[in-house]
N, C-alpha and C positions, 0 to 999 in steps of 0.2 A: 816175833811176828809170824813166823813160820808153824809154832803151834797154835795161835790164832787163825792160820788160813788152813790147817789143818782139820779143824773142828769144822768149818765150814764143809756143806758137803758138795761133790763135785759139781754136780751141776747148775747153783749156782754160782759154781767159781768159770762155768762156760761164758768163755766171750759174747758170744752170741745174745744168750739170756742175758746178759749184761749191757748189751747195746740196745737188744729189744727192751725191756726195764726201760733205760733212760729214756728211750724212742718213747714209752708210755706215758710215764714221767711229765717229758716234754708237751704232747700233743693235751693230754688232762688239763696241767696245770700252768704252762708256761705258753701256750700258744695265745695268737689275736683269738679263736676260736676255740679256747679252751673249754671246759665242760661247764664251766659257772657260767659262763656266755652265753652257753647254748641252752641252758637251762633257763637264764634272765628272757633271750630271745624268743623261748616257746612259751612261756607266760607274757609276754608283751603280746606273740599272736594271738592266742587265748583270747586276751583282754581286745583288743583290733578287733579279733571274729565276733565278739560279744556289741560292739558297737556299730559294728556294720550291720550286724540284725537290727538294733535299735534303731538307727537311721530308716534302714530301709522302712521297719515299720509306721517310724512318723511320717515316712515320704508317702505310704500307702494313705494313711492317715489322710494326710492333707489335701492328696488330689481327691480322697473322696470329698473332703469338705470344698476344695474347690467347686468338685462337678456341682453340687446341692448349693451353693452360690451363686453358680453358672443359671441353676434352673429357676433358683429362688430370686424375685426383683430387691428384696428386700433385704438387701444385703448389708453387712456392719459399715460399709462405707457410708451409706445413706441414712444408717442410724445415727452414725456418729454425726454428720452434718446438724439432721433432726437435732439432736442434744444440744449439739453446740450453737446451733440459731435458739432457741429456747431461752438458753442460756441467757443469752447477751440479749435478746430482746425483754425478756421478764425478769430473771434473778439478779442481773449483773447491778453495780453500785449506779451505772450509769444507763442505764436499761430505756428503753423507749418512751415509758411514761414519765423517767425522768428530764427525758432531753424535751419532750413539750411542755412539762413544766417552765423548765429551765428557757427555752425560746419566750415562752407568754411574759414571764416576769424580766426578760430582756426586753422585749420589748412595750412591757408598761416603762421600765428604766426611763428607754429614749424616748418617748413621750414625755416622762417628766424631766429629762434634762434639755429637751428642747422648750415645756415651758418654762423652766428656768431661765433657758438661755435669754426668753425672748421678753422674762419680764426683769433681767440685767439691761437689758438693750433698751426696755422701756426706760426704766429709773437713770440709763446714764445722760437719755436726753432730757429730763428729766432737770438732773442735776447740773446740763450745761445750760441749759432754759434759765436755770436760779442763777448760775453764776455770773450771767451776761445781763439778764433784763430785772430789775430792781420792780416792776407790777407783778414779774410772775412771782415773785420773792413776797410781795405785800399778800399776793389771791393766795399763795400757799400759808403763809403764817394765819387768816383768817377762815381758811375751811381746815385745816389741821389741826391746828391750837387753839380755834376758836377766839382767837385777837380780834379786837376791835379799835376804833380811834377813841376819845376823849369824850367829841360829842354825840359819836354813833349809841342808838340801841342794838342789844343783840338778839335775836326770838328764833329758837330753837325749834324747828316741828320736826317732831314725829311721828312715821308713819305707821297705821296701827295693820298689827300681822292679819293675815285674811282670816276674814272669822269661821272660826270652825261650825261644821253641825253639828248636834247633837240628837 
C-alpha cells in the first residue's frame, strides 16, 4: 500500500485538494442543485422565455382584433346569430315552412274529426230512434232497402243531373 501511495504524487496526496475534490464532487453531482439540475432548469427557462413571447404576441394579436370589432358593428357574434336563425328558419327538418304546413293539416285533422264526431252523434240517435219506435224501424227499412208491403207499388224517381252546355 505504501508503494501505491508512493507513485501517487504529492500533491494529490494534500488534504486539502482532497477535501476540495470531494467539495466538487459533491456540489456537481450529488447536490438538490447539482449541474444536471441546473442545466434541466436553464433549458426549461429557454423554453418559459420562448412562450412568454408567444403569448405576449397572441395578446397583441387579439386586442388588435378586439379594437377592429370594437370599430366594426358587424361582428362574429351577430354573424353567428345571422346563421344560426337561418338555419332553423329555412334548413332545419322542422323549419318554418314546415311548422305551417304542419299547423294547416292539424287543423283540416280537427275539422274532420269533429265532422266525424258529429255524424257518430247523428247515427247514435239514429240508432236509439230504431231501437225504441217500430215506424221509425218500418220508414228506415223502406228508404234504405227500398221494402215495400205485399200490396204496395214501389216507383223509383230519379233526378236528372243539371244539364250541361255545350
Amino acid at each position: 500500500m505504501n508503494q501505491f501511495l508512493s507513485t501517487i504524487p504529492p500533491w494529490i496526496r494534500n488534504k486539502y485538494f482532497i477535501a476540495t475534490a470531494i467539495f466538487i464532487v459533491i456540489v456537481l453531482f450529488l447536490d438538490k442543485n447539482d449541474l444536471f439540475t441546473q442545466l434541466d432548469r436553464k433549458q426549461e427557462l429557454h423554453k418559459l422565455e420562448k412562450t412568454k413571447e408567444y403569448y405576449s404576441n397572441q395578446i397583441e394579436l387579439e386586442s388588435k382584433e378586439l379594437e377592429s370589432l370594437k370599430k366594426n358593428p358587424r361582428n362574429k357574434y351577430f354573424i353567428a346569430t345571422a346563421i344560426f336563425i337561418v338555419i332553423v328558419l329555412f334548413l332545419d327538418k322542422n323549419d318554418l315552412f314546415t311548422q305551417l304546413e304542419r299547423k294547416q293539416e292539424l287543423h283540416k285533422l280537427e275539422k274532420t274529426k269533429e265532422y266525424y264526431s258529429n255524424q257518430i252523434e247523428l247515427e247514435r240517435k239514429e240508432l236509439e230512434s230504431l231501437k225504441k219506435n217500430p215506424a221509425t224501424i218500418e220508414k228506415y227499412a223502406r228508404e234504405k232497402y227500398l221494402m215495400k208491403k205485399d200490396n204496395e207499388d214501389l216507383f223509383l224517381i230519379t233526378e236528372k243531373p243539371a244539364a250541361t252546355k255545350k
